[in-house]
Backbone and ligand atoms as CSV (ligand in chain L), in Angstrom:
chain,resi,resn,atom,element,x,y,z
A,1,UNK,N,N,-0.258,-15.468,-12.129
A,1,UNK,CA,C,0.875,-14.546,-12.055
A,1,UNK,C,C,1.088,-14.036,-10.634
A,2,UNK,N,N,0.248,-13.927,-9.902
A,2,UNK,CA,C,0.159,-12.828,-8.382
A,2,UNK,C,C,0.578,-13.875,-7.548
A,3,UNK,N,N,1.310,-13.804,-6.789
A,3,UNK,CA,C,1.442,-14.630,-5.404
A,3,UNK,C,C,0.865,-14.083,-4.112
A,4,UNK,N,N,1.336,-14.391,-3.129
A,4,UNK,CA,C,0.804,-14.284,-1.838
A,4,UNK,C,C,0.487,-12.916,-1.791
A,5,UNK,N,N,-0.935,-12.131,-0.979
A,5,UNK,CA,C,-1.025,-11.170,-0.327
A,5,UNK,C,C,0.287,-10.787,0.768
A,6,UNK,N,N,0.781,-9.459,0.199
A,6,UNK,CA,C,1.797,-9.106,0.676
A,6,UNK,C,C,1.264,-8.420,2.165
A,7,UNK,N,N,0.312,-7.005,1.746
A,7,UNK,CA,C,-0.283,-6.334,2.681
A,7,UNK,C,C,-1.441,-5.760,1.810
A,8,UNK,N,N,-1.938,-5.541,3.587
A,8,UNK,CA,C,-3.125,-4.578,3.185
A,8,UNK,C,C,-2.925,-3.073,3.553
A,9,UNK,N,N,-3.277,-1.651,2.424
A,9,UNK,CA,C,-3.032,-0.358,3.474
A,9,UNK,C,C,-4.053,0.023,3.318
A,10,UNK,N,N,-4.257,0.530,4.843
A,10,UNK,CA,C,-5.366,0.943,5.521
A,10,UNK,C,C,-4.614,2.455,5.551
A,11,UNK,N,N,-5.589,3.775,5.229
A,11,UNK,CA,C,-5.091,4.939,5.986
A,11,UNK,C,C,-5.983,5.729,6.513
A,12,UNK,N,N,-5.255,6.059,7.491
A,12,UNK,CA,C,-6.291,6.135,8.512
A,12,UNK,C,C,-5.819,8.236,9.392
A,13,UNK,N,N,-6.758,8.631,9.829
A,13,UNK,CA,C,-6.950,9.730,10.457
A,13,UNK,C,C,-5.863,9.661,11.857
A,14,UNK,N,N,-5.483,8.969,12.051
A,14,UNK,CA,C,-4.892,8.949,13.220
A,14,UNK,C,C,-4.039,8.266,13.843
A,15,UNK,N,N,-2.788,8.007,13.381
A,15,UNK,CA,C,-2.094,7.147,13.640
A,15,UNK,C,C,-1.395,6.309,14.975
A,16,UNK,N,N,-1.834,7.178,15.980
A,16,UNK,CA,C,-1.557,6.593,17.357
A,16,UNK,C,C,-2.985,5.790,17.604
A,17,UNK,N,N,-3.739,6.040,17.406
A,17,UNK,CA,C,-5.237,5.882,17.906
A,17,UNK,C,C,-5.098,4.481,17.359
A,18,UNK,N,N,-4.484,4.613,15.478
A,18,UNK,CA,C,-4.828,2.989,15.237
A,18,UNK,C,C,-3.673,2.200,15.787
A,19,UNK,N,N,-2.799,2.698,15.577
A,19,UNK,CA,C,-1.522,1.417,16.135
A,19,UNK,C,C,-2.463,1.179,17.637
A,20,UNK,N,N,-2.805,2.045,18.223
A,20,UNK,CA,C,-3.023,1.191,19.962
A,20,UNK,C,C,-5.120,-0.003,19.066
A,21,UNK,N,N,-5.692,0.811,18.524
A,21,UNK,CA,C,-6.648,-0.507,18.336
A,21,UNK,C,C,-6.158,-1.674,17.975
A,22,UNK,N,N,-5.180,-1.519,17.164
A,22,UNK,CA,C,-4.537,-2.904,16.609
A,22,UNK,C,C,-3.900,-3.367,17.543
A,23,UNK,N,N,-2.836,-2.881,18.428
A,23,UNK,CA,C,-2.265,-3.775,19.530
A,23,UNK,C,C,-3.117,-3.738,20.618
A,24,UNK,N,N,-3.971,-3.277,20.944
A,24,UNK,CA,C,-4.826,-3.360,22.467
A,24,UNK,C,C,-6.595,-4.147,21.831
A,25,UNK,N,N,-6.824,-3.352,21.113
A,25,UNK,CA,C,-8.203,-4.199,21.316
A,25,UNK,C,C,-8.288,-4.946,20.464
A,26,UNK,N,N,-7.514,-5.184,19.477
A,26,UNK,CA,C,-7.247,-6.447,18.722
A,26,UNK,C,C,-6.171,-7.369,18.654
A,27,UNK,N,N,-5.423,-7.084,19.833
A,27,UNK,CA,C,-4.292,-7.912,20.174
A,27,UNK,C,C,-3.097,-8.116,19.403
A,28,UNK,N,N,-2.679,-7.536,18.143
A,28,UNK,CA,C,-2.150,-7.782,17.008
A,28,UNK,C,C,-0.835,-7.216,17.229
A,29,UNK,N,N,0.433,-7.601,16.712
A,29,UNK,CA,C,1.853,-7.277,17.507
A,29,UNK,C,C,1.926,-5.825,16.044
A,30,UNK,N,N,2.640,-4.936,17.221
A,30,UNK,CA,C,2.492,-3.628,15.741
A,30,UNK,C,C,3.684,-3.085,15.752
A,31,UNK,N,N,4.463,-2.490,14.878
A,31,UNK,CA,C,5.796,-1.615,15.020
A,31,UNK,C,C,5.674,-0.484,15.252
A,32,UNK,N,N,6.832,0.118,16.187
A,32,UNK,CA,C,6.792,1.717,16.319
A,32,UNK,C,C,6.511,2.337,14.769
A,33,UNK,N,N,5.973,3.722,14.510
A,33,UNK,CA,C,5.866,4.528,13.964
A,33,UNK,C,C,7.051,4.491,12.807
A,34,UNK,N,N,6.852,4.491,11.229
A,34,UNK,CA,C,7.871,4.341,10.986
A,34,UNK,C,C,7.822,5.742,9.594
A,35,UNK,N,N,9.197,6.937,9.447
A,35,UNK,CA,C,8.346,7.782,8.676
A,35,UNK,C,C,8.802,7.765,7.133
A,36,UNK,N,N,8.748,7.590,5.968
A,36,UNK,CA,C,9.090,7.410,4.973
A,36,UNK,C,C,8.937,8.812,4.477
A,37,UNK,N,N,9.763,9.771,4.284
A,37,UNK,CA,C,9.731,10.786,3.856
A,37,UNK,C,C,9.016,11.267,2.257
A,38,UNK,N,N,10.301,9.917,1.598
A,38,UNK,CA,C,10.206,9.845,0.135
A,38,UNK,C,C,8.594,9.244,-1.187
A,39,UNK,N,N,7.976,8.680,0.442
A,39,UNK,CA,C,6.954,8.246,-0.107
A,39,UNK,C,C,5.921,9.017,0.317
A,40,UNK,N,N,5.916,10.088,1.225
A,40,UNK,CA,C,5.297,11.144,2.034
A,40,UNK,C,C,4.278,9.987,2.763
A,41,UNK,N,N,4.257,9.129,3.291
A,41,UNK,CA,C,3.868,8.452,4.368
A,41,UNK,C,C,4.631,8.328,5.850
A,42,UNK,N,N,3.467,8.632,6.921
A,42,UNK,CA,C,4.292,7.555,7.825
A,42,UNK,C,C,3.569,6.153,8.187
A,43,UNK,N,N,4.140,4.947,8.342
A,43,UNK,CA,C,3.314,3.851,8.504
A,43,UNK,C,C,3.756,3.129,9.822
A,44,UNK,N,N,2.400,2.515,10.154
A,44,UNK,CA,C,2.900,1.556,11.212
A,44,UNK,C,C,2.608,0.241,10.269
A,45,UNK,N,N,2.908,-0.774,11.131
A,45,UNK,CA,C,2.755,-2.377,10.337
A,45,UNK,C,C,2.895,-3.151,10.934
A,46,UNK,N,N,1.653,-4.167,11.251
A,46,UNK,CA,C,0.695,-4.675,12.240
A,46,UNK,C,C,1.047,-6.117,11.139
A,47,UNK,N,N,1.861,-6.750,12.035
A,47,UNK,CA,C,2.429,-8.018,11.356
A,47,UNK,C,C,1.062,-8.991,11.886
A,48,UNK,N,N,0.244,-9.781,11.083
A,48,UNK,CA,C,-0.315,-10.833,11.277
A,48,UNK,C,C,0.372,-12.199,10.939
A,49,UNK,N,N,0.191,-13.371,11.237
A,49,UNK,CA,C,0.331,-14.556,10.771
A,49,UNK,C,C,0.920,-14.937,9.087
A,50,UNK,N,N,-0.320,-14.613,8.301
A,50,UNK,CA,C,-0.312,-14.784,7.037
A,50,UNK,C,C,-0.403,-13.754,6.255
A,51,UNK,N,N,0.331,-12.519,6.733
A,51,UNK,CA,C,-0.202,-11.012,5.679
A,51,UNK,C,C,0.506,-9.922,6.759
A,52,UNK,N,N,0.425,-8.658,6.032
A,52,UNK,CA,C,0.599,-7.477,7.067
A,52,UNK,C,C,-0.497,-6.159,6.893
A,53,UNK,N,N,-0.666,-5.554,7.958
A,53,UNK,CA,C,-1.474,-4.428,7.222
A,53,UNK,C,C,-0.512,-3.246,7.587
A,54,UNK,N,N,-0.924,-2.627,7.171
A,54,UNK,CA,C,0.152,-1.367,6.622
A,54,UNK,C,C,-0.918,-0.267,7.161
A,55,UNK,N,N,-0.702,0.718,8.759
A,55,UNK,CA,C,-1.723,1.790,8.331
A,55,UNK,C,C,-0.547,2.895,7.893
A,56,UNK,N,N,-1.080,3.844,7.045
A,56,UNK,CA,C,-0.863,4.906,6.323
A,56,UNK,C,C,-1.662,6.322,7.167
A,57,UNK,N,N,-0.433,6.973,6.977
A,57,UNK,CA,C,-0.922,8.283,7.689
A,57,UNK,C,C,0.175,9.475,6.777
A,58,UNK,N,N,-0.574,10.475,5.922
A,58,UNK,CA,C,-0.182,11.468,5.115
A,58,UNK,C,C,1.123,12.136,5.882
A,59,UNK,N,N,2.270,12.424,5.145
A,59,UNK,CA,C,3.561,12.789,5.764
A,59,UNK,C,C,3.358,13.786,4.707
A,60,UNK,N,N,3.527,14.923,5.241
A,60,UNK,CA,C,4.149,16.230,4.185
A,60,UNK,C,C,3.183,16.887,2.992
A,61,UNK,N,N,2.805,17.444,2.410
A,61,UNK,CA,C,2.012,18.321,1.425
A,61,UNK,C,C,1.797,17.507,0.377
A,62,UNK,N,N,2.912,16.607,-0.448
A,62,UNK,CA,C,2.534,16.565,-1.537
A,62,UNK,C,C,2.135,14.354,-1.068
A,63,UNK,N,N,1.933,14.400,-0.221
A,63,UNK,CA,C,1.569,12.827,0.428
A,63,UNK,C,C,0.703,12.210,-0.921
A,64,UNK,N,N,0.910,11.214,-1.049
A,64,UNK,CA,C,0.081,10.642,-1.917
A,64,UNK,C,C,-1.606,10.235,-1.461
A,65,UNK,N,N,-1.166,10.260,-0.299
A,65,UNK,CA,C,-2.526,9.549,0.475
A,65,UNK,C,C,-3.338,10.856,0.995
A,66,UNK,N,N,-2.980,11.476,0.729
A,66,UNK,CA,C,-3.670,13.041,2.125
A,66,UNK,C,C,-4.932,13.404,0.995
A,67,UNK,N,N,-5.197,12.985,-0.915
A,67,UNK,CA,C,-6.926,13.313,-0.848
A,67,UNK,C,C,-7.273,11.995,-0.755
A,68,UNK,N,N,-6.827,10.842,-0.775
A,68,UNK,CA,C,-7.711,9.926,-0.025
A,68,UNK,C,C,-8.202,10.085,1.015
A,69,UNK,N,N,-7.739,10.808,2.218
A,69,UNK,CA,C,-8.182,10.880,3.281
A,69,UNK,C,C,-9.497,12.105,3.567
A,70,UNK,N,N,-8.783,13.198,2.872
A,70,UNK,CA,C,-9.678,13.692,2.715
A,70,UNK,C,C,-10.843,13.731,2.294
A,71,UNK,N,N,-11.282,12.533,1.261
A,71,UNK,CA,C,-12.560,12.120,0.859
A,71,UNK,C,C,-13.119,11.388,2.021
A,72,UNK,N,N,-11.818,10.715,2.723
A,72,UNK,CA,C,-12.702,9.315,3.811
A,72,UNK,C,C,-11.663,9.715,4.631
A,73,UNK,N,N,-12.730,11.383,5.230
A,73,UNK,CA,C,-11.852,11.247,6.990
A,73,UNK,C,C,-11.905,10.520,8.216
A,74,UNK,N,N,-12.884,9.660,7.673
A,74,UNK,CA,C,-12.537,8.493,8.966
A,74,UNK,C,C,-11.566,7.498,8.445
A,75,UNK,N,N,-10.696,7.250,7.420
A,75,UNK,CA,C,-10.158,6.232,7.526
A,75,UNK,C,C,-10.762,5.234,6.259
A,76,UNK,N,N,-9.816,4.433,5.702
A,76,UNK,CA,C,-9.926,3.369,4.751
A,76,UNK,C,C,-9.404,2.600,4.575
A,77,UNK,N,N,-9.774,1.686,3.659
A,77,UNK,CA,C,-8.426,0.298,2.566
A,77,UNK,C,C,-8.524,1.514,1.105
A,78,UNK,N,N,-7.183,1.327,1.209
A,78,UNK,CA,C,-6.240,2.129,0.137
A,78,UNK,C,C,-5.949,1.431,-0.793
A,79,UNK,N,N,-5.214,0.033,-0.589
A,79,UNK,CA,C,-5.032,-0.795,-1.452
A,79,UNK,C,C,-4.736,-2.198,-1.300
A,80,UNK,N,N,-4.394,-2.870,-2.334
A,80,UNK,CA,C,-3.953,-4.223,-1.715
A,80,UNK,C,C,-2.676,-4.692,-2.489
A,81,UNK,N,N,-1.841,-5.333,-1.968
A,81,UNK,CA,C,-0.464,-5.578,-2.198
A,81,UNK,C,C,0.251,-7.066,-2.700
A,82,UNK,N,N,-0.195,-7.627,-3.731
A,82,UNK,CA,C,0.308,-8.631,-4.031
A,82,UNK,C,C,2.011,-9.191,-4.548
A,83,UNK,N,N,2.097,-9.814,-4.212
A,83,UNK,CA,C,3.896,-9.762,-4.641
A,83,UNK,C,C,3.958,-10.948,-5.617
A,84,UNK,N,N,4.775,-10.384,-6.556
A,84,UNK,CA,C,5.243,-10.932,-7.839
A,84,UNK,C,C,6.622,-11.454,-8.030
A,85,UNK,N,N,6.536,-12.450,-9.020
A,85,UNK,CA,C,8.105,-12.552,-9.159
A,85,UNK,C,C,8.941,-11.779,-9.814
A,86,UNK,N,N,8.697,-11.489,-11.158
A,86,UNK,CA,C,9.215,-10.886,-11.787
A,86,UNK,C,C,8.106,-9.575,-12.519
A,87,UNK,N,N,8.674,-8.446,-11.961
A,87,UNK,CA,C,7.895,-7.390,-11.719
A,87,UNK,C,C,7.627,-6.518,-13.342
A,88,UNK,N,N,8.998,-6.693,-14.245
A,88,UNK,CA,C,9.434,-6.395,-15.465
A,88,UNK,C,C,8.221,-6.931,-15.997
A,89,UNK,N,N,8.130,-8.131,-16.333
A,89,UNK,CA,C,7.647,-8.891,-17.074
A,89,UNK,C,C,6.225,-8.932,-16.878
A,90,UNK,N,N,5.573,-8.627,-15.595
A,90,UNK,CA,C,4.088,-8.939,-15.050
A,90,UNK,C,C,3.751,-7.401,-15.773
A,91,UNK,N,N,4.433,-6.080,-15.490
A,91,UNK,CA,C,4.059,-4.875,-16.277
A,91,UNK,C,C,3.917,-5.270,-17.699
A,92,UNK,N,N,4.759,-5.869,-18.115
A,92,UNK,CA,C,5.027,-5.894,-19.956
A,92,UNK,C,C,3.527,-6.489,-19.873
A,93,UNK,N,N,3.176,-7.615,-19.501
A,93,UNK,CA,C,2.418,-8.596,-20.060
A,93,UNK,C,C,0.992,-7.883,-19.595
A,94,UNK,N,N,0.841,-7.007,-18.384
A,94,UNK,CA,C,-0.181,-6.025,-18.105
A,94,UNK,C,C,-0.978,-5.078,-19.081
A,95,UNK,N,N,0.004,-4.614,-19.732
A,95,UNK,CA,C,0.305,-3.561,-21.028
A,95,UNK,C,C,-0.291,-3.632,-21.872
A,96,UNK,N,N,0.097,-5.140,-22.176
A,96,UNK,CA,C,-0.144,-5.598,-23.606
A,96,UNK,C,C,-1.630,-5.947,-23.305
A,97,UNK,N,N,-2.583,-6.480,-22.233
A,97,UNK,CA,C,-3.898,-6.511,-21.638
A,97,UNK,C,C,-4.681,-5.285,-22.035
A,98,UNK,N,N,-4.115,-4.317,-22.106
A,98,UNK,CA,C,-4.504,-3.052,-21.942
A,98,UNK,C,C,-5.048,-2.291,-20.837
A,99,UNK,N,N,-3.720,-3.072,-19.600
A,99,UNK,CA,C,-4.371,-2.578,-18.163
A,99,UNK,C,C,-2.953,-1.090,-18.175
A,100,UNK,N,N,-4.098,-0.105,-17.260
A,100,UNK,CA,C,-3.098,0.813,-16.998
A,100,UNK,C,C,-2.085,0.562,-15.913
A,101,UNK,N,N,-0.819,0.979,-15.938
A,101,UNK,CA,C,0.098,1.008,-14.616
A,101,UNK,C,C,0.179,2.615,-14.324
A,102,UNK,N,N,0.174,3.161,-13.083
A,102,UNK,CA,C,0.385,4.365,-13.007
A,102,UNK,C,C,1.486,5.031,-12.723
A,103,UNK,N,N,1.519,6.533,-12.736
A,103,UNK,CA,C,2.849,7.223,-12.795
A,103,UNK,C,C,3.311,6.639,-14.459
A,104,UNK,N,N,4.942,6.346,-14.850
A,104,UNK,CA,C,5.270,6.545,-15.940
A,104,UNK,C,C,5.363,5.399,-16.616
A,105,UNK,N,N,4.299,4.237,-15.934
A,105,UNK,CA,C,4.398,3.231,-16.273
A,105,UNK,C,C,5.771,1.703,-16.169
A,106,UNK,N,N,6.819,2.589,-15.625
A,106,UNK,CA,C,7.734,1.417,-15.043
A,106,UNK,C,C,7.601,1.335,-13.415
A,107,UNK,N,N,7.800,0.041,-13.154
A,107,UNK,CA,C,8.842,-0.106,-12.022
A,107,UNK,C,C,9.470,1.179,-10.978
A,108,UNK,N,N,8.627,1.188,-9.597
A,108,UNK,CA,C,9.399,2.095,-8.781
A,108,UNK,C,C,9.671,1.706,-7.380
A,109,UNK,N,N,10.952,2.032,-7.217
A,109,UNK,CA,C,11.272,1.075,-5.642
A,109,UNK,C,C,9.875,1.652,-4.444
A,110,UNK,N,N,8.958,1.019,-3.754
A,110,UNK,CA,C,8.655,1.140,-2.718
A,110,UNK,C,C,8.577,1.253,-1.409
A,111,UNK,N,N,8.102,1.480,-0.306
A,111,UNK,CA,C,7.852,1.779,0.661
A,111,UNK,C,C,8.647,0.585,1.587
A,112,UNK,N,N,8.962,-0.404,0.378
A,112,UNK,CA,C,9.937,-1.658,1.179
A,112,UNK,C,C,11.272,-1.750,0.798
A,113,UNK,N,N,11.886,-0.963,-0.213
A,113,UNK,CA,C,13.300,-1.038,-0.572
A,113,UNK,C,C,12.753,-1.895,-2.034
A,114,UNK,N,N,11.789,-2.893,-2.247
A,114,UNK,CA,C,11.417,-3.339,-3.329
A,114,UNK,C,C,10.781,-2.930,-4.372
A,115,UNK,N,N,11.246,-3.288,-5.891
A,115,UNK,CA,C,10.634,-2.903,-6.846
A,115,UNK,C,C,8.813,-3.131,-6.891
A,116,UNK,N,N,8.183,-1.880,-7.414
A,116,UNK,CA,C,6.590,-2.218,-7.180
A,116,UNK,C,C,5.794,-1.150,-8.344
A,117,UNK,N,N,4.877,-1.330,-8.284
A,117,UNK,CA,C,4.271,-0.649,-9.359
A,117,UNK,C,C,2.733,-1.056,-8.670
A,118,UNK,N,N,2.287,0.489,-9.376
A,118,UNK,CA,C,0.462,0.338,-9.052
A,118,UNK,C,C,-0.555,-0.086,-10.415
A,119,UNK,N,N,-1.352,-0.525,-10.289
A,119,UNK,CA,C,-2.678,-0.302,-11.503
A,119,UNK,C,C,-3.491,0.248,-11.262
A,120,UNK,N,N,-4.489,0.944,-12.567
A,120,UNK,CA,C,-4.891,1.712,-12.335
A,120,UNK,C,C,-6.734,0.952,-11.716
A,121,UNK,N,N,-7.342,1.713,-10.712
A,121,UNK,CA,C,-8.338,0.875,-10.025
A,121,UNK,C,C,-9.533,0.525,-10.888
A,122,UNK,N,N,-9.638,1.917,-11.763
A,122,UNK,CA,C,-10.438,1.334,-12.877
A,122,UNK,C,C,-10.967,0.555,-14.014
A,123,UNK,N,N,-9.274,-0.446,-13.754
A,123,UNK,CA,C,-9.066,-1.423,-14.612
A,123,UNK,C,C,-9.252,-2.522,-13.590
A,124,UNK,N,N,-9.141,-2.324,-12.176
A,124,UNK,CA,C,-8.850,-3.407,-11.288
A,124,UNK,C,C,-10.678,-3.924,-9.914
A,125,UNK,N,N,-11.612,-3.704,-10.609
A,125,UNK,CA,C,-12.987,-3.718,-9.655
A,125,UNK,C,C,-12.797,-2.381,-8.794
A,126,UNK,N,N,-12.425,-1.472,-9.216
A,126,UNK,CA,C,-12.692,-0.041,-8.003
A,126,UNK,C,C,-11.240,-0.158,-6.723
A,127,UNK,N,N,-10.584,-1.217,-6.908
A,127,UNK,CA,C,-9.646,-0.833,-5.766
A,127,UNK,C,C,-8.169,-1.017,-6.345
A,128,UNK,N,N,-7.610,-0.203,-6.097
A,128,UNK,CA,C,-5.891,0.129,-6.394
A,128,UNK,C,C,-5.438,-1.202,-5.785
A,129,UNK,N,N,-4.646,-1.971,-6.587
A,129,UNK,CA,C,-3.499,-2.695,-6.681
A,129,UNK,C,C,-1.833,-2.488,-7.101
A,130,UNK,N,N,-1.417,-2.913,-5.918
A,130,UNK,CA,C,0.015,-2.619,-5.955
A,130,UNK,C,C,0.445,-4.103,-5.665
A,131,UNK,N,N,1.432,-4.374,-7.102
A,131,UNK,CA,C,2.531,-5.676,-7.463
A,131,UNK,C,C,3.931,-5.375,-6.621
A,132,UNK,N,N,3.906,-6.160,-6.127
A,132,UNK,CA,C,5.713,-6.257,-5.422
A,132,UNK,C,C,6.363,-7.267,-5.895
A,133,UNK,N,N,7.463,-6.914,-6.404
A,133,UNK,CA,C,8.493,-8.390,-6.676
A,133,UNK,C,C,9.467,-8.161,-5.285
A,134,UNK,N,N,9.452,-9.816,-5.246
A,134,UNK,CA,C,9.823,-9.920,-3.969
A,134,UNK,C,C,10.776,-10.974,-3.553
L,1,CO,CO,CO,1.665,-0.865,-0.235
């Protein structure tokens, strides 16, 4: 069902500090600062070859990411991002597994303009997965 690794998010304590490790001491081409209000992130995104990583840095109070960080103030992998075709149908058939999806259980546009949805990590080996149809 899963296709290609979309991205990886990393979030991290410091968001200038990592965009320059990623473009200076790891050479990696990175985008300005970018701030997503609605998702209370701001991210940069460190385009590789075959994948992207995504760092995450808490935007605003109710950030989704700000007690992750707070558990791991140095920084982490948050999640991993696989993209799907049909996003409807990979939830339905999830469901019926008896895997959790979180929030209200449908489909919610993401951090890319694309439909996406999370599972829950305890169904997934300890790490949050997020489906993108794409
Ligand atoms: Co993501």
């Amino acid at each position: 069902m899963i296709g290609p690794l979309n991205h990886v998010a990393i979030v991290v304590p410091d968001l200038d500090a990592a965009a320059r490790l990623y473009r200076c001491e790891l050479g990696a081409q990175v985008s300005d600062k970018v701030e997503l209000p609605e998702h209370g992130v701001t991210t940069v995104f460190v385009h590789l070859a075959n994948t992207k990583i995504e760092l995450l840095h808490p935007l605003g109070q109710d950030s989704p990411v700000r007690r992750f960080l707070d558990r791991n103030p140095d920084g982490g992998v948050h999640h991993l991002c696989y993209e799907v075709e049909d996003i409807g149908e990979s939830s339905r058939r999830l469901e019926q597994m008896g895997m959790r999806v979180l929030g209200n259980g449908k489909p919610r546009i993401g951090a890319h303009g694309k439909p996406v949805l999370f599972l829950h990590p305890k169904d997934t080996l300890g790490v949050l997965i997020e489906l993108e149809q794409v």
